[in-house]
N, C-alpha and C positions, 0 to 999 in steps of 0.2 A: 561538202566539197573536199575531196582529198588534195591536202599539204601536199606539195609534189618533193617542197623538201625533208621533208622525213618519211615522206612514204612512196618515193619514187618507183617502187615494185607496182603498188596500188596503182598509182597514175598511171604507169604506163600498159598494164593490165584493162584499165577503159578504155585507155585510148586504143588496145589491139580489138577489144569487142565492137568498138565502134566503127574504128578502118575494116572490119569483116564482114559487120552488117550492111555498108556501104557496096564492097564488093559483093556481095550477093545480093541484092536487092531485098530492104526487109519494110513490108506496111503487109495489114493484115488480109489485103484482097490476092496478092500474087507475090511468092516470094521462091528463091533457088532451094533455100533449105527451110525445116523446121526449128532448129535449135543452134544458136551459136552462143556460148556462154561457158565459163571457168569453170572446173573440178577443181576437188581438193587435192587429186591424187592422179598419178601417173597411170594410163589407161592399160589394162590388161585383161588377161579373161574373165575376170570376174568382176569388172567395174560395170559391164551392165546389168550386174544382179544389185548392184549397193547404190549407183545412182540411177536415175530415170533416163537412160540412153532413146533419143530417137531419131533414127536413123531418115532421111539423108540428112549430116548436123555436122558440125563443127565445135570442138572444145578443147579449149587450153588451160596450161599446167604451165607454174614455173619448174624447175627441174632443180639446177645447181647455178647457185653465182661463185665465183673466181677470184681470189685475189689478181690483183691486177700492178703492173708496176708502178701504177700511181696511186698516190695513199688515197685514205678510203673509196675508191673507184674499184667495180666490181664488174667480171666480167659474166651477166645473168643466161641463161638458157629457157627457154621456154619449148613445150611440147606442143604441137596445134594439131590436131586429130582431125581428120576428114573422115567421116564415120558415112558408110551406106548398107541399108538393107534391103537383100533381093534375094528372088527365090533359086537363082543358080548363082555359081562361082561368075559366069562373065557378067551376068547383067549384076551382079555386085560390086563388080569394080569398074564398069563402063555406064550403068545404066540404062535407061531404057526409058520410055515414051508414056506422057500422061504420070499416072499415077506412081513410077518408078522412081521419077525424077532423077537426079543428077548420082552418077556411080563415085566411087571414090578416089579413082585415078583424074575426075576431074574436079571433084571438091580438092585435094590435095594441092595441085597445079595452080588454082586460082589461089587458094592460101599464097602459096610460095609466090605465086607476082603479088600477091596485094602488100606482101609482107617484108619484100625483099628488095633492103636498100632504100625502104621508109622512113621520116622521122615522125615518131608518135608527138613531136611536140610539146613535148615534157621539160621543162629548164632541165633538170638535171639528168636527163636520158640523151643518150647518141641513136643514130639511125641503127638500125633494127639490121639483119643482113641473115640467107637463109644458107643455115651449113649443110642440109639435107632430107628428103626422105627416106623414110621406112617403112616396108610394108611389115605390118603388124597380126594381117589374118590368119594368126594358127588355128588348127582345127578345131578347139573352141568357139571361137568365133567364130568360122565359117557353118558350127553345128546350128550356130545362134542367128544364122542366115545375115551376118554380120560382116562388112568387109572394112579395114581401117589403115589407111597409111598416116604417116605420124613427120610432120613436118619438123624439124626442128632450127631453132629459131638466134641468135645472140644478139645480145645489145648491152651496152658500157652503162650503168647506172651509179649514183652519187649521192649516198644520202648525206645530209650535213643539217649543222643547226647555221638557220640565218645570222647571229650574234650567238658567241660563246654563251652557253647558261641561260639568252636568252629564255626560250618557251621551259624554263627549269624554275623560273622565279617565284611557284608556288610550291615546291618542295625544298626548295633551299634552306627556308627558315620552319622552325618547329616552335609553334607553343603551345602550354597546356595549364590549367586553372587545378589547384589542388586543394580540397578540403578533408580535412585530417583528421576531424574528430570522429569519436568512437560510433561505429553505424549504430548500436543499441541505444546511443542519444540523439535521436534526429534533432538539429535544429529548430527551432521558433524564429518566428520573427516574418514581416512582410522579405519579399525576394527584390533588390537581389542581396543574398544573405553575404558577409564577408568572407573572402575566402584566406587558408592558413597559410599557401603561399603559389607562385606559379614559377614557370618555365620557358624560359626561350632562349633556342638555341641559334645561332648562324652558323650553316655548311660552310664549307668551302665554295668558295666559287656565284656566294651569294653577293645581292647588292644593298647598300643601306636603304631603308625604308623613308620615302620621303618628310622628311625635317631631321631625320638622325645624321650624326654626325659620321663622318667615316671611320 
């Protein structure tokens, strides 16, 4: 289960897959699209040769997060892709009946209501809000029988540690067991053999280990 507070991008990255799948209806008998799920990378003419693009689909990318005027609060972007493939320019972006399924100017449209002015429900994330469309289909894509408008997306996110140092308390402290003698004399003897000396450090920011004194 992703931490929502240190990985507030994560969380609320499911929670958009899953508010998608909802809005289009997904079980395996009858569903609007074939594919809703993240990329690594920002869509362009060459993203359906490096991922498994299939058209009618949906997929998102974060983009750029913002400073923001509140400390560590970020203001995140995301990309959501309405992807359709048809054998002409309209039935590309409108679709068509049966087997064409859903065009792109309507994969788009339902992103933007399912997505707009949502809260993913994330503690540390604010409601979602949509800043726009782009049609995306340069004539690479449209050679690729490919139509894509590109929703995009903002939402306020917070990552923080629950207690300062908190989930840090297994690197804080360093130790290490030293044995010194010459390796061309291996030791004798049953284990565990004595050692010459060891090592422990406390970081900054560490806590004493229960019975130690402060």
């Amino acid at each position: 289960m992703i931490d929502a507070s240190l990985d507030p991008l994560g969380a609320v990255q499911t929670a958009i897959e899953a508010r998608l799948k909802s809005a289009f209806g997904w079980n395996d008998d009858k569903r609007a699209l074939r594919q809703i799920e993240s990329i690594e990378f920002p869509f362009d003419e060459g993203t359906d040769k490096i991922d498994q693009i299939k058209p009618p689909g949906a997929y998102f990318v974060p983009l750029v997060a913002r400073t923001t005027d509140q400390e560590t609060t970020f203001e995140q972007q995301w990309a959501v892709y309405g992807v359709a493939g048809r054998p002409t320019a309209v039935a590309r972006a409108t679709g068509g009946i049966g087997a064409y399924g859903m065009g792109a100017f309507a994969i788009a449209y339902r992103i933007a209501a399912a997505l707009d002015e949502w809260d993913p429900g994330v503690e540390t994330a604010d409601r979602l809000r949509v800043l726009g469309i782009e049609n995306l289909s340069g004539l690479t894509l449209t050679k690729n029988d490919l139509s894509v408008l590109a929703v995009t997306v903002s939402g306020r996110i917070t990552p923080r540690f629950e207690q300062d140092g908190g989930n840090l308390a297994d690197f804080l402290h360093y130790h290490s067991d030293w044995d010194l003698h010459p390796p061309a004399e291996p030791r004798e003897g049953p284990l565990p053999l004595a050692l010459d000396a060891t090592n422990d450090v406390d970081l900054p920011g560490s806590q004493p280990a229960p019975g130690e004194a402060p």
